[in-house]
Every structure is written in C-alpha cells, then in structure tokens.
N, C-alpha and C positions, 0 to 999 in steps of 0.2 A: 425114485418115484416110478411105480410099471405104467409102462406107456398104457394110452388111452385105443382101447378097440374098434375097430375099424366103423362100427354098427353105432357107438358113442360117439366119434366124428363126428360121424354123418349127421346124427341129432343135432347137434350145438348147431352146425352148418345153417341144420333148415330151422332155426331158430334165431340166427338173426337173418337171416335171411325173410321171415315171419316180421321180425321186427321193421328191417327197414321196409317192407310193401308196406304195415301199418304208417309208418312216417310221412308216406310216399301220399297215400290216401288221404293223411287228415290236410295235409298244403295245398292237396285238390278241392279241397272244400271250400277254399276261398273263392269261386266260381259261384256260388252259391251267394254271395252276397255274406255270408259269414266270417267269422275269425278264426284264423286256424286255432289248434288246441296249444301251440306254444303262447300266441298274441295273447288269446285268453286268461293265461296264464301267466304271463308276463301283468298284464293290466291290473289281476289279482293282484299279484304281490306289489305293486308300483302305484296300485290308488292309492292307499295311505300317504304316501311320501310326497305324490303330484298335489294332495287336496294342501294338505299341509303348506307346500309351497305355492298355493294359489291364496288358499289365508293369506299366508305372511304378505304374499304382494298386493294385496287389498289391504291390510293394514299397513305396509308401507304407503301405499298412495295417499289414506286416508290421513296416513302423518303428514306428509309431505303438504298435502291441503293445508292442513290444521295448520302449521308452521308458518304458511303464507300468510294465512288470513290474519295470524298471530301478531307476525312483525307488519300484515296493512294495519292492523287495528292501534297498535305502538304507533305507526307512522303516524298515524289518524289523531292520536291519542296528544302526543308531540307538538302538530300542528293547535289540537284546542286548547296545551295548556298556552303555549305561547304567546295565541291570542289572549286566553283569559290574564297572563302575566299584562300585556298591553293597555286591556282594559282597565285593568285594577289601578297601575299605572296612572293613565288618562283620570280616572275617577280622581283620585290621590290630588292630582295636579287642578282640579276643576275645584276640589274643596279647598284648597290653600288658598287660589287663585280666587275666591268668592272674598272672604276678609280682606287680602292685598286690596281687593280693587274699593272696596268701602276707606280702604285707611288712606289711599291714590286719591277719591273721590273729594276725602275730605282736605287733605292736602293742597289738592287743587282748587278748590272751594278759599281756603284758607288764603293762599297765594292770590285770589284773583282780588277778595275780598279786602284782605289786610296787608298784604306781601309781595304786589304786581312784581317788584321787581326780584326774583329769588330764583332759584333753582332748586328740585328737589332732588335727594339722593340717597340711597340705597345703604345700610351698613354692610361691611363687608366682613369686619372682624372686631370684638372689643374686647374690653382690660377691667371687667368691673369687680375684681379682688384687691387686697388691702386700700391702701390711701391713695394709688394710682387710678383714677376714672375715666377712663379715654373709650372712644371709638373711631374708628376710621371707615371711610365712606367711599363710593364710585366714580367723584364729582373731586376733579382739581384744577392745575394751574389753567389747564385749557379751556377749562367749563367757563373762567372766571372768577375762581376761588383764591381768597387771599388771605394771608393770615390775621388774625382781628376780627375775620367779620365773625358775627352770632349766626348761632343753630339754634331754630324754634321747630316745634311739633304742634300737633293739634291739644293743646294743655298746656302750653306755657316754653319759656326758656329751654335751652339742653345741653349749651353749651358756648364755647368760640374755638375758633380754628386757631389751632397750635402749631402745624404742620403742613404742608402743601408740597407735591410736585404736579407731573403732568396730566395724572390719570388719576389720584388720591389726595385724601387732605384727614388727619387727623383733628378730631374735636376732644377737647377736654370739657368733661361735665361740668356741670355745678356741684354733684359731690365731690370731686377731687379734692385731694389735699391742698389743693395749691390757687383752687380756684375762689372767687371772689365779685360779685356784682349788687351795685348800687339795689336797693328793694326798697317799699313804701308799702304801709299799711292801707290798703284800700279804704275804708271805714274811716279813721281815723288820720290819717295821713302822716304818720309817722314814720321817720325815715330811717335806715340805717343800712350795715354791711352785710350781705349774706356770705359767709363761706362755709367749702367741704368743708367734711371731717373723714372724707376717704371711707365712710360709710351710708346708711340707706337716707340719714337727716340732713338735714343745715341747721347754720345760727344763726341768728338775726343779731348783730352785733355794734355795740356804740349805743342801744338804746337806752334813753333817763331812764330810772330807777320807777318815777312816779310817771312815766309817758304811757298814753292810754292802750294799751294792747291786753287784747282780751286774748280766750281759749278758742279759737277758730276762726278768727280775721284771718283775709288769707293777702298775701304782701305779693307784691308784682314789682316790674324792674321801673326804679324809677325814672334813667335814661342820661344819669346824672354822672356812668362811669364810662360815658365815652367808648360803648362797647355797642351795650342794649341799649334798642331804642324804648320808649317808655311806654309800659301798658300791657306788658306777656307776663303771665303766671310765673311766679315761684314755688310756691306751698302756703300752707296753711297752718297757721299755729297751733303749736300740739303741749308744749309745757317752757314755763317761763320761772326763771331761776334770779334771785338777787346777785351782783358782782359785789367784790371789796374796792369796787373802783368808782362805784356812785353808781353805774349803768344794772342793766339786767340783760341778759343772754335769756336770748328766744329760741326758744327750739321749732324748725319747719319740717312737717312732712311736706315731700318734693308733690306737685299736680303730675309730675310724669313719673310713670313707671318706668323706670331705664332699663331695666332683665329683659323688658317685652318691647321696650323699642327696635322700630324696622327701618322706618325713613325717617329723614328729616329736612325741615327745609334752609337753604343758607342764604342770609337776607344777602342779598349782593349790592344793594342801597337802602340800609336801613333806614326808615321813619320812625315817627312816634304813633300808637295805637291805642285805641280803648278796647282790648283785649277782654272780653268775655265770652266765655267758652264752655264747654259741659263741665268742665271743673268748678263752675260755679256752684253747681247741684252735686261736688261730692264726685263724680268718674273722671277721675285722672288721664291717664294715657289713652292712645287707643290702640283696646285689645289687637 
C-alpha cells in the first residue's frame, strides 16, 4: 500500500482534531441547563424501554393490590359462610326443638295428670323389622327402672321393660312377637288377649264367637295381666275373623304409631286409669 502524503496527514489530523473540539463543545452545553447531545440521545433510544418498564410496574402493583383484596374478600367470604353454616344450624335445631317440646309438654301434662309417679325417656335406638319389636331408652337401673314395669305414651300402652342396666332399659312392644297384654272392649266390655304378630297390628284373642265386638271399638288394657294398669289405649278394631275353636280373632290397629315414637313414659308405680286421649277422635301417636 504507498504511503500516505505528508499534506493527506495533515488533513485526517486536523479532522479529528475538528471532531473532538465538536465533542468538547456539546458537554459544554450542559451549563445551559440543557442535555448534552449524547444524554439526548441516549434518552431517545431508552424511552421506549423505560415507559415499558414503568407500565409493567403499575400493572404489577395493580396486581399485587388485586390479589390482597382478593384473598381479604375470601377471608371475608369464609367468615359469612361460617356464620351462615351456624345459623342454618341454630334454625334446624329451633324447628325440631318446637315439636320435642309439644310431645315434652304433653308427656308431662300426662304424668302429672295420670302417671305422678313415672319418669320419662328418650329412645335411643330401636328393632322395628321382622317379629322382633324393641326399643331401648335413656332411663335405667339408676333412674329406677326395673324390669316389668309398662311404657305408656300419649295414645296408649308401648310396651314393658325386658331389659335394664345402669344408664338403659330395653322395652318390648306390644307388636313383638312375644308380646301379650290383658285388653277390654271399652263399649262393650269384652275381654280378652292382645298379642304381636312382629308386625304393624295386634289380635284380640280368647274372644266368644257371638261376643259383642264391633268394626271400631277401641279396647284398652284391662289391668288384669299384672303388668298394665287398667285404662291405656291399645287399638282399635279393624277386622274380625271366626276361629275353628268357638272364639273369633280381632284384629287391632295399635293408637301408637311406633316408626314415630320419641319418648316414653315408664310407670315406676303403676295405677289404674280412665285413659282417654286424642286417640279417641282417631290421632294416634304423637307426631
């Protein structure tokens, strides 16, 4: 390559030397309250990127907000179903608790009336499938429960105690298979045997052939089997069949609805009664 002439030199020389006075010049210019021409030009190219990253950190903050308010409002949310879970609750309990205390009312009514000496008690679990009829109650050896005595409700007989420890006593129904108590024709005064059949009826059993029993006499305990005292509902005559033995088999719908019994009362010295109750007008149990 031929070297460069001495007069070419020189040129390039005093050209940057051109250059850095202009350099020198525009840095002076920040005395002015201005930006030199690099800042300016920096700022150029570097607004897009700055604005961008001043967005992004407004919408981060704006998330970061959002997300608080998000999980207070869950918090918030959390807390009213709670309460409304407690409420609903409380309601639940207030309407059960309306009936309980009417079937309590009459119970007690019942006992003060017909039954001073009794205790009432709570079912806790029962057996009312095939020919087995039991329930078991709150009320035992400690209450003063004993085996023999009768359980009456508001509608009649329900049973006698089969069973007993300290704190429970099992009752066998009147439907059980196994079960059996003296009954009287109210109307007529006709006597005879009620027992299960381990389903929803009874029979009214031993009675003559020609003895006066109609289709809805309703037959009460006559006090005769050393169990029940005389005067609490059994049922009501519903269909009467001739036997091959001289007698006729009565058939009883029970005055108590058993599926819907809650309490009951257990005579702890039983008497005799004249036992008339809403079952007399037809409502059995109470709902």
């Amino acid at each position: 390559m031929p070297a460069l002439s001495t007069a070419r030199q020189n040129a390039i020389f005093l050209a940057v030397l051109l250059a850095a006075q202009l350099f020198l010049m525009s840095d002076s210019a920040k005395r002015n309250g201005g930006a030199n021409v690099v800042e300016s030009l920096v700022m150029r190219v570097s607004w897009p990127a700055v604005r961008v990253a001043r967005l992004g950190a407004g919408a981060l903050r704006r998330g970061i907000s959002g997300a608080r308010d998000l999980l207070a409002a869950h918090a918030r949310n959390a807390v009213l179903e709670k309460q409304v879970q407690r409420l609903s609750a409380e309601l639940v309990r207030n309407r059960e608790a309306q009936p309980e205390n009417r079937r309590l009312r009459r119970l007690l009514g019942m006992r003060e009336g017909l039954a001073p000496v009794s205790i009432a008690a709570s079912i806790v679990t029962s057996n009312l499938s095939g020919s087995t009829r039991v329930i078991v109650v709150d009320r035992g050896r400690a209450d003063g429960v004993e085996v023999d005595l009768p359980a009456v409700a508001w509608g009649g007989a329900v049973g006698r105690v089969v069973a007993v420890d300290s704190g429970h006593a099992k009752i066998r129904l009147l439907t059980d298979a196994n079960s059996g108590v003296a009954g009287i024709a109210q109307r007529s005064r006709v006597r005879g045997i009620v027992e299960g059949r381990g389903a929803t009826t009874l029979d009214l059993l031993y009675v003559p052939r020609f003895a006066d029993v109609i289709h809805g006499d309703r037959v009460v305990t006559s006090g005769q089997d050393g169990i029940f005292p005389r005067g609490f509902g059994i049922g009501r005559v519903g269909a009467i069949r001739a036997s091959a033995d001289g007698t006729q088999t009565i058939q009883l719908q029970p005055e108590i609805d058993y599926s819907i019994l809650e309490e009951v009362l257990i005579l702890l010295e039983p008497r005799d009664v004249e036992f008339e109750t809403a079952a007399a007008d037809g409502s059995g149990g109470v709902p």
